[in-house]
N, C-alpha and C positions, 0 to 999 in steps of 0.2 A: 504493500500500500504506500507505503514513505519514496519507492523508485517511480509509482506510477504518478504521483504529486508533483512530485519532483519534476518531470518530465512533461507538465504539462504546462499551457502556454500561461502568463499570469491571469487574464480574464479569465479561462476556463479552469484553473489553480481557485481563482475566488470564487466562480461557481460552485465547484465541488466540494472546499471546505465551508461555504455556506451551508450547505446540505447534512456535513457530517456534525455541524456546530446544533443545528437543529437538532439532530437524531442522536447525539452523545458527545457532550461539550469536555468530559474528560478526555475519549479523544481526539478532538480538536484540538486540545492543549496541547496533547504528547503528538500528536501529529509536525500543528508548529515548531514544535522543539525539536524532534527527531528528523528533518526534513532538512537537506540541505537547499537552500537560497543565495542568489547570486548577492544580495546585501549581506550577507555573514561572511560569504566570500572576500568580498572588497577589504572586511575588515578584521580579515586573521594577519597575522606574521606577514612582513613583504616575503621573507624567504620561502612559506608554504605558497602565498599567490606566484610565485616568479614558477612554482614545479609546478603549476596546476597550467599557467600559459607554455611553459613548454610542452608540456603534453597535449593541448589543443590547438597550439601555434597562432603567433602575434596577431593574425587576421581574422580568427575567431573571436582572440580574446578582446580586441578593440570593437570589434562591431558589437559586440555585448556591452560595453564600457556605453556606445551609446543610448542605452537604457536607463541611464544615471541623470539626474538633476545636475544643473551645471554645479550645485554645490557639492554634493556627492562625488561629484566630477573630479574637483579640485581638491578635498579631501583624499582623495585615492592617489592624487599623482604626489603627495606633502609627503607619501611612505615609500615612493618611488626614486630611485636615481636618479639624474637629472638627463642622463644619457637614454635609460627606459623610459623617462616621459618624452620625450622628445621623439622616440622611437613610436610610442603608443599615439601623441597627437599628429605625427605625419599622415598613420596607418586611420585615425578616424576623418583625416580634413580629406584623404584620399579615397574613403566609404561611401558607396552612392547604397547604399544596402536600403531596403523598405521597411518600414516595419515589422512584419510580418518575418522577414528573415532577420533582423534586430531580434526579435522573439526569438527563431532559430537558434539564433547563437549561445544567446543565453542558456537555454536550455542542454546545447552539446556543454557547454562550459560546467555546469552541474552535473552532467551526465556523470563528463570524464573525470571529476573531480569525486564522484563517489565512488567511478572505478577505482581510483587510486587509494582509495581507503579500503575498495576489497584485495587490493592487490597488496595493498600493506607498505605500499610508499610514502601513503600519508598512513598519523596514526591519532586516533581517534582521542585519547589522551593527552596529546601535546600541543592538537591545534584545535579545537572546541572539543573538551570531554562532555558536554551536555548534548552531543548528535549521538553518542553511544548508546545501545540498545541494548539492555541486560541481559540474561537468559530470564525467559521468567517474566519478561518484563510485559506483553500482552495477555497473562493470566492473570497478576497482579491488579493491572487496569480492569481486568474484569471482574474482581473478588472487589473495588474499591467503589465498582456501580452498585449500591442497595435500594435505590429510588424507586427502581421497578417493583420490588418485592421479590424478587427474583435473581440468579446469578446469569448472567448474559455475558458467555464468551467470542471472542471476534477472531477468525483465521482467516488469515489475508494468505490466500495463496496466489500471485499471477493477478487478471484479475475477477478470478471466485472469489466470492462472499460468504461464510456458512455462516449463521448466529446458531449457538445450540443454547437454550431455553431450557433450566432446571425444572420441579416441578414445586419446586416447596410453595407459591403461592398457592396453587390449588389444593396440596395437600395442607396448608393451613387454613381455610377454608374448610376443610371437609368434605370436598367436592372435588369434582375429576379437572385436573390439570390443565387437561383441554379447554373445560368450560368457562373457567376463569382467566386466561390467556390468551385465548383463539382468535379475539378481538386483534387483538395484538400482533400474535407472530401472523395475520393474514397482511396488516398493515404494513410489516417488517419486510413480508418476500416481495410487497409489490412497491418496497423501496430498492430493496434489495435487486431487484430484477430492471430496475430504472438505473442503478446505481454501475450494473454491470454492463448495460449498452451504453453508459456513458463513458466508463474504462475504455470501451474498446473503440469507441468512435475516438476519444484521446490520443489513443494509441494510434490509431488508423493517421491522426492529422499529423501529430508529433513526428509520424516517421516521413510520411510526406515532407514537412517541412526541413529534415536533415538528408532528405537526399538531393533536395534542391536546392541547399547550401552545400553540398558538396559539390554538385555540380558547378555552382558559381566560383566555388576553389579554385576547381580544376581548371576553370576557362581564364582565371586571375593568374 
């Protein structure tokens, strides 16, 4: 769930955490937090951002840059050499990039920057220990929901969705599990089931829009 977020454009990024903020605002939280963003980016270590533009190369990482407020802007280059800024504002006054591949960029730049955390080039402890993910840590979130009256665990596999739905509401009730919950889990699968064509239509745009920054690479 935190790669498919990750990987989506910022509009449809706020769409989709609108939705999860509705339907379970703890995690919305651990989402925010565990979710790498191009503004956390900007503001780790120069030494971690100089290995994350090497790996997505100077021209990815400036046409991202222009996604930045000119103050943000200005910010980001006060941690830079004066020799890389100068490299990074040639490479943005030289960008005729659109919005839309602007979005692009951003998002391969987040890509490649949590490949590096699976690769173990970056490490999760040195350069933001709050994107680490425990073991444990999405059953935890689900033992800390009791609102429902019920335990409501989340598996994010890909993007499948399964809620599994204890029964002790309905057994504390004295009534069948179903009958006191049903209202419920019908609500949940036909979120759930809106929730999973949205993954994939995500997914469908996102890769469209990184093979047509590649292609713009390759013709540059």
């Amino acid at each position: 769930m935190v790669q498919v977020i990750e990987t989506c454009n910022q509009k449809k990024r706020e769409q989709f955490m609108n939705i999860i903020v509705v339907e379970n605002p703890e995690w919305a939280d651990a989402l925010n937090q565990k979710c790498i963003s191009f503004n956390k980016i900007i503001n780790w270590k120069i030494e971690y951002i100089l290995e994350i533009v090497a790996s997505v190369n100077t021209l990815s990482f400036s046409t991202a840059l222009k996604s930045l407020s000119t103050e943000q802007l200005e910010s980001f280059f006060q941690k830079v050499s004066h020799q890389d800024r100068k490299k990074f504002e040639i490479s943005i006054q030289e960008s005729t990039a659109n919005p839309n591949e602007i979005s692009a960029s951003v998002v391969k730049v987040i890509s490649e920057t949590r490949n590096l955390f699976v690769q173990g080039s970056l490490k999760f402890d040195k350069v933001d220990p709050a994107l680490a993910i425990p073991d444990g840590y999405e059953a935890q979130l689900g033992k800390n929901e009791q609102n429902r009256g019920s335990e409501v665990a989340l598996i994010f596999d890909g993007p499948a969705l399964n809620f599994n739905l204890g029964d002790s509401a309905g057994a504390a009730s004295g009534g069948s599990p179903g009958a006191v919950v049903g209202g419920d889990v019908d609500k949940l699968q036909k979120r759930l089931t809106l929730l999973t064509k949205e993954l994939q239509n995500l997914k469908t745009e996102n890769q469209v829009m990184k093979d047509k920054l590649e292609k713009i690479k390759k013709i540059a």
